[in-house]
C-alpha positions in Angstrom: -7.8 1.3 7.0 -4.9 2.8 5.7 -2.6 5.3 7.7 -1.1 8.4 6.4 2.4 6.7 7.5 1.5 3.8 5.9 0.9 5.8 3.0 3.7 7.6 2.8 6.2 4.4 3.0 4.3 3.2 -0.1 4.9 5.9 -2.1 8.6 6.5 -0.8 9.1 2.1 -1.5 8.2 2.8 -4.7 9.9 5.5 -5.5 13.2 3.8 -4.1 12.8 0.9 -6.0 12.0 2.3 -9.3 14.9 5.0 -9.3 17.6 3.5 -6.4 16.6 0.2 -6.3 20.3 -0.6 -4.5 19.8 1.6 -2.1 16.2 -0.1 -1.4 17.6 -3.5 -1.3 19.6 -2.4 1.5 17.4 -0.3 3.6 14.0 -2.2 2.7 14.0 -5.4 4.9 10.6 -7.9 5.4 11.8 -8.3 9.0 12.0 -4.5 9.9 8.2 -3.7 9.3 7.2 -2.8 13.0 5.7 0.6 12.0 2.8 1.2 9.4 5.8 3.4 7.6 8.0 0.1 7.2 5.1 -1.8 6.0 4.4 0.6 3.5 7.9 1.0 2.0 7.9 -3.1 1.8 4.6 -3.5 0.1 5.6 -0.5 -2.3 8.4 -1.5 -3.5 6.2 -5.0 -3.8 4.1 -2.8 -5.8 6.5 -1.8 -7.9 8.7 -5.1 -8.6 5.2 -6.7 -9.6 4.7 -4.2 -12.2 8.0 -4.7 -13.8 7.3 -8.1 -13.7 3.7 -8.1 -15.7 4.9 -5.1 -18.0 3.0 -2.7 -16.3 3.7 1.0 -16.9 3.6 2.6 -13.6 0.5 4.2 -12.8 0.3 7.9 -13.6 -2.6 10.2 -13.8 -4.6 10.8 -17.4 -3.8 13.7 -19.4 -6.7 16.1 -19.8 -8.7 15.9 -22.8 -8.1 18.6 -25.0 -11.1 20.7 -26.0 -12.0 21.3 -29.6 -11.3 24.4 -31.0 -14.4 25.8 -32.2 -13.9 28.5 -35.2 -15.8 31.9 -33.9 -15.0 33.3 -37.5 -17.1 33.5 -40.6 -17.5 30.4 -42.5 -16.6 30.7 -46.1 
């Protein structure tokens, strides 16, 4: 089962490594990861590396389907 703190790292290694990925090389470290934070922030910026790699777009929610417009006029 997943922790909140484990899920939290994820999201913050990704997030790191797709907009500072300097700054997560240096604070990101495989032998740091004695909380469920830690392990998060490796395996998201894992997460995200391995998406670059494949040629993945990152994942982002659907946009809503529009609805279509109905004409509540007269037809002609």
């Amino acid at each position: 089962m997943l922790t909140k703190q484990y899920q939290k790292g994820f999201n913050h290694g990704y997030i790191l490594a797709k907009y500072e990925p300097k700054l997560a090389k240096q604070v990101i470290k495989p032998e740091n990861n004695h909380s469920d934070y830690l392990k998060g922030l490796i395996s998201g910026k894992a997460e995200f590396k391995m998406e670059k790699l494949l040629g993945k777009k990152p994942t982002q929610a659907k946009p809503a389907q529009q609805t279509p417009k109905i004409n509540k006029g007269r037809s002609k």
